[in-house]
ZAMI-615256 format. One record per residue (C-alpha): z, x, y. Coordinates in steps of 0.25 Angstrom, whole numbers, plus 2048, in hexadecimal, padded with zeros to 3 digits. Example, Ala and Ser with C-alpha at 12.3 -4.5 7.8 and 13.67 -1.06 7.14 Angstrom:
<rs>
81F / 831 / 7EE;
81D / 837 / 7FC;
</rs>
This chain:
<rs>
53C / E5A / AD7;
53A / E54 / AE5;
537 / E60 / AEF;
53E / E5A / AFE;
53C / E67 / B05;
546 / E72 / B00;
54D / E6A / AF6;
549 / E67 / AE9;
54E / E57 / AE6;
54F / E55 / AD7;
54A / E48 / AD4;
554 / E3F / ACC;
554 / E34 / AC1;
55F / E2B / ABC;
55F / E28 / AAC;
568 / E1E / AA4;
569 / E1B / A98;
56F / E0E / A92;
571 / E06 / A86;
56F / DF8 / A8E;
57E / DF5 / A8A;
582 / DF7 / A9B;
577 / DF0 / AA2;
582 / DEF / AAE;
586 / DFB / AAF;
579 / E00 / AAF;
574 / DF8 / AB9;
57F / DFD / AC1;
57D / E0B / AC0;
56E / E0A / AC2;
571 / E03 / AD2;
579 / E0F / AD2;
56F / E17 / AD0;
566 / E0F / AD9;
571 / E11 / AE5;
56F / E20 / AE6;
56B / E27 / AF2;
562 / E2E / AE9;
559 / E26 / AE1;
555 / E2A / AD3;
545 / E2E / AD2;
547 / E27 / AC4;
552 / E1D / ABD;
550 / E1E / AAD;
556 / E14 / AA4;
557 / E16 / A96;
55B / E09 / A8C;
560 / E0F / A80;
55E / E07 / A75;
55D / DFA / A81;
553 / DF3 / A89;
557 / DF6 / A98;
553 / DEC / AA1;
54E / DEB / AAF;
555 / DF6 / ABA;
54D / DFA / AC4;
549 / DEE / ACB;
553 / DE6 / AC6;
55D / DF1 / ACE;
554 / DF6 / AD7;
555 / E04 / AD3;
54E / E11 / AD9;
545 / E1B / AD5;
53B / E18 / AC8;
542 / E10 / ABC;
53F / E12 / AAF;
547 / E0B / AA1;
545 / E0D / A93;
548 / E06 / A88;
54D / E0F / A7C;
54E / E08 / A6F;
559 / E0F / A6A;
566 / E16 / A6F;
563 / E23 / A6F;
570 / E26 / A75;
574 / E2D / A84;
56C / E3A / A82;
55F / E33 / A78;
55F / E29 / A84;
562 / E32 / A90;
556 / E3C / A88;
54C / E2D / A8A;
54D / E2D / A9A;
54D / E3E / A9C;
53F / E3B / A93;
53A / E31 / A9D;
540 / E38 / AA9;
536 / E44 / AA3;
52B / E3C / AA3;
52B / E39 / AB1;
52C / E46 / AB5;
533 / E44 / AC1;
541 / E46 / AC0;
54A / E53 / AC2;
558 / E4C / ABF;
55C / E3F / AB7;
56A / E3A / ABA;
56E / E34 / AAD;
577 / E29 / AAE;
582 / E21 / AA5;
57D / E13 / AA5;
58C / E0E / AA8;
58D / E19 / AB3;
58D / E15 / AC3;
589 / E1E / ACE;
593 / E1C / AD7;
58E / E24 / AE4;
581 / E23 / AEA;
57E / E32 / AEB;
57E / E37 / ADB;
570 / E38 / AD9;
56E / E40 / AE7;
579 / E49 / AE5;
572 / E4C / AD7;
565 / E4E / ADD;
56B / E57 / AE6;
574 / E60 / ADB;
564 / E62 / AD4;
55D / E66 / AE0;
568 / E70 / AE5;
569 / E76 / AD6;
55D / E77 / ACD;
565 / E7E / AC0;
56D / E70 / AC1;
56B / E6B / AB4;
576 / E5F / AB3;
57F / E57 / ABD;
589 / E50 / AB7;
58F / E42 / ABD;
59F / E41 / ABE;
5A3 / E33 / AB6;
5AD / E2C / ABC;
5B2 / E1D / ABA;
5B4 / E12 / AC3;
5C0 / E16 / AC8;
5BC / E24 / AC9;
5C2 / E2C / ABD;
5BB / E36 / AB6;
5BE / E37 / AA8;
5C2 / E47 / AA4;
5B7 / E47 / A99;
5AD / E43 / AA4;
5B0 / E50 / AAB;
5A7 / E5D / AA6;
5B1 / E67 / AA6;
5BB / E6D / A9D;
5CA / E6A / AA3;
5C4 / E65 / AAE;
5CB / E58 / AB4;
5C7 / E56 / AC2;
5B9 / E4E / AC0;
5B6 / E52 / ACD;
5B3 / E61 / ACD;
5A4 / E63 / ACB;
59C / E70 / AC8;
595 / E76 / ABB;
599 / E71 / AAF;
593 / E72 / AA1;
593 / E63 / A9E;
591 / E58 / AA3;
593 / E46 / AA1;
586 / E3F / A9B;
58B / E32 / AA5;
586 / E36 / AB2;
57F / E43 / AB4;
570 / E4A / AB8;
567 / E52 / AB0;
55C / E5C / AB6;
54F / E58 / AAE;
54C / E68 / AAE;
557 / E6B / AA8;
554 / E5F / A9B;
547 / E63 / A9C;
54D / E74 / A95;
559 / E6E / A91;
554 / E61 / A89;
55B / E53 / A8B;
565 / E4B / A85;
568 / E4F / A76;
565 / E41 / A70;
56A / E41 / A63;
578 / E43 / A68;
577 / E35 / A6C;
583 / E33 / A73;
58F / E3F / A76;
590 / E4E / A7A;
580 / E4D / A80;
584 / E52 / A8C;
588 / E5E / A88;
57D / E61 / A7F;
576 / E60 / A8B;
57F / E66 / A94;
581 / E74 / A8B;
570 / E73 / A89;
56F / E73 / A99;
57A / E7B / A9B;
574 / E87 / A92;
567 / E85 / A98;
56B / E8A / AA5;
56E / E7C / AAC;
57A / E79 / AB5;
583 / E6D / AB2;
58A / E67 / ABF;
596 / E5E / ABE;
593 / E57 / ACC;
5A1 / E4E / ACD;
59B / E47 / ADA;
590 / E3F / AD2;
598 / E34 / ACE;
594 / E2A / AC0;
59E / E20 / AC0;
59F / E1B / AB1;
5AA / E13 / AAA;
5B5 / E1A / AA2;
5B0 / E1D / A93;
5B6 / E23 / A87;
5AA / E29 / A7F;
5B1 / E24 / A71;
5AC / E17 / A75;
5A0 / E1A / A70;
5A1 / E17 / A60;
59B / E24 / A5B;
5A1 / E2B / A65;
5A9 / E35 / A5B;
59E / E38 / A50;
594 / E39 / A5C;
59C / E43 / A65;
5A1 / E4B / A57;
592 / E4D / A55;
58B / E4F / A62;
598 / E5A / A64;
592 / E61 / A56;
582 / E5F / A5A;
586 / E64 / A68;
58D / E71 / A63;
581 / E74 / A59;
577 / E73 / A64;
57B / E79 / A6F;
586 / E84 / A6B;
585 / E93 / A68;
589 / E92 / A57;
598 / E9A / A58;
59B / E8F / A63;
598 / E83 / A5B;
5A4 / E84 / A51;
5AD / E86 / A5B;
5A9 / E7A / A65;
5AA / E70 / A59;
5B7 / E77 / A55;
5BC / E74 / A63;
5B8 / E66 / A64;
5BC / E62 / A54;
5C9 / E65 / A58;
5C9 / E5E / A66;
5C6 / E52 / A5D;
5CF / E52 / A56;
5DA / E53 / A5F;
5D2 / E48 / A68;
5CE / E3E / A5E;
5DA / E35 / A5B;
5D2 / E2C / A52;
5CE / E2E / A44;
5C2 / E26 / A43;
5BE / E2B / A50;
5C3 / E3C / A49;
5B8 / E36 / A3D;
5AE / E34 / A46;
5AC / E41 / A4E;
5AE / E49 / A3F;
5A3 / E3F / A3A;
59A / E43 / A47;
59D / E53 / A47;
598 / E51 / A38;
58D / E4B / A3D;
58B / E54 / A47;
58C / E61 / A3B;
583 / E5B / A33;
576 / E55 / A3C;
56B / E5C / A43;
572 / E60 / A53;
563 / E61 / A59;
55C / E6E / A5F;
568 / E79 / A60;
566 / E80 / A6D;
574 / E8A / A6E;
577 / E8C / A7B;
579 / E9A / A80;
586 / EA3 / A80;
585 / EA4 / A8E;
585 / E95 / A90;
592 / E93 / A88;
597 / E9E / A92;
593 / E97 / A9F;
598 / E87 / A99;
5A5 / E90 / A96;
5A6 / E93 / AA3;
5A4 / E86 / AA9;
5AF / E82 / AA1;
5A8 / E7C / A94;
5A7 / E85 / A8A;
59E / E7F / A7F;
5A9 / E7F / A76;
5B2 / E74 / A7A;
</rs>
């Protein structure tokens, strides 16, 4: 961190990662990135399973600028975990702001006013972004809180969205990163519940704006056998054992009362089978006390 007298100023970093499939749109949220009244100490883009081209002259972006070419898709946490590995190697970041690569930083202040949350609170841990669409509508699944429907109240939550948020690289650094072999769906809570039990605060901060197109996430084909499994490997890593039966309990039935079609019905039970039956990674049970105080914040780990 950069001492300027009192204050301690976290220094920050931007990370996307992209399959190549939105060179505009990534373009367009990397000169949003460069518009900032704060500019990034680092900007790290990660192909995955692409060749990126050119950015940083091409667009005249701040800061140091640094690609790599991933030959596979390792999926948003496996390609997320490739740019925290860099970022660790240089060793001179405090916070990366991980980006969608079809997201838009509307205002010019959003890297500051993260800057700003870090230095005044050292136990913050995550900042999660409030999505919103062009028109400025906040899908209710995009708010991080039980009942809650005004997308516009901020404070501590237990959760938060993987399209717009920050990360304190203290925290990664007891916590671990990304769980990769989720690949895509319910990552963030794994790590969300992992920060959360470690002692780190989550801060919905409504003000920092991502501005991403309206998305159903069945439009991903292995949406249902993916989000079925990573529900099951999520459970097994990170709950007390008397919980884990009742949590998927809870969410088998809000799936079948939500899921309207049978192939899509097959999927999930085909993923929750997968998920019984495969290795879930280190099991690292969070504590009693921690499923009291995400029960307070109004996200029981059950539901």
């Amino acid at each position: 961190m950069v001492d300027v007298g009192a204050v301690v100023e976290p220094r920050i970093a931007v990370a996307v990662v992209t399959m190549g499939n939105r060179p505009a749109e990534v373009d367009a949220l990397l000169e949003s990135v460069a518009k900032q009244d704060l500019a990034p100490a680092r900007i790290v883009i990660i192909g995955n399973g692409c060749e990126l081209p050119e950015f940083a002259r091409r667009l005249s972006l701040p800061g140091e600028v640094t690609t790599i070419d991933v030959e596979e898709n390792l999926g948003c946490p496996g390609g997320r975990n490739v740019g925290l590995a860099r970022l660790r190697e240089f060793g001179d970041v405090d916070v990366v702001v991980e980006l969608d690569d079809d997201g838009l930083l509307v205002d010019a202040d959003v890297l500051r006013r993260v800057r700003d949350l870090y230095a005044a609170d050292p136990g913050l841990g995550i900042v999660g972004f409030r999505i919103a669409d062009e028109n400025g509508e906040t899908q209710r699944r995009h708010v991080p809180r039980v009942g809650a429907s005004d997308p516009m109240q901020g404070g501590y939550v237990t959760g938060f969205l993987g399209g717009g948020h920050a990360l304190s690289m203290a925290m990664l650094d007891e916590t671990g990163d990304w769980p990769a072999e989720f690949f895509f769906a319910h990552e963030e809570t794994d790590l969300a519940w992992r920060a959360a039990d470690a002692g780190w605060k989550i801060l919905y901060a409504p003000e920092l704006l991502l501005q991403h197109p309206k998305t159903s996430p069945a439009r991903h084909a292995i949406y249902h056998r993916v989000t079925a499994r990573n529900r099951v490997w999520l459970v097994r890593r990170n709950l007390p054992l008397p919980l884990v039966p009742v949590h998927l309990g809870v969410w088998i039935a809000v799936t079948l009362l939500r899921t309207r079609s049978l192939g899509g019905l097959k999927a999930w039970f085909g993923g929750f089978a997968e998920g019984v039956r495969k290795p879930a990674g280190h099991r690292r049970p969070m504590k009693w006390r921690t499923v009291w105080r995400l029960t307070r914040l109004g996200r029981p780990p059950v539901v």
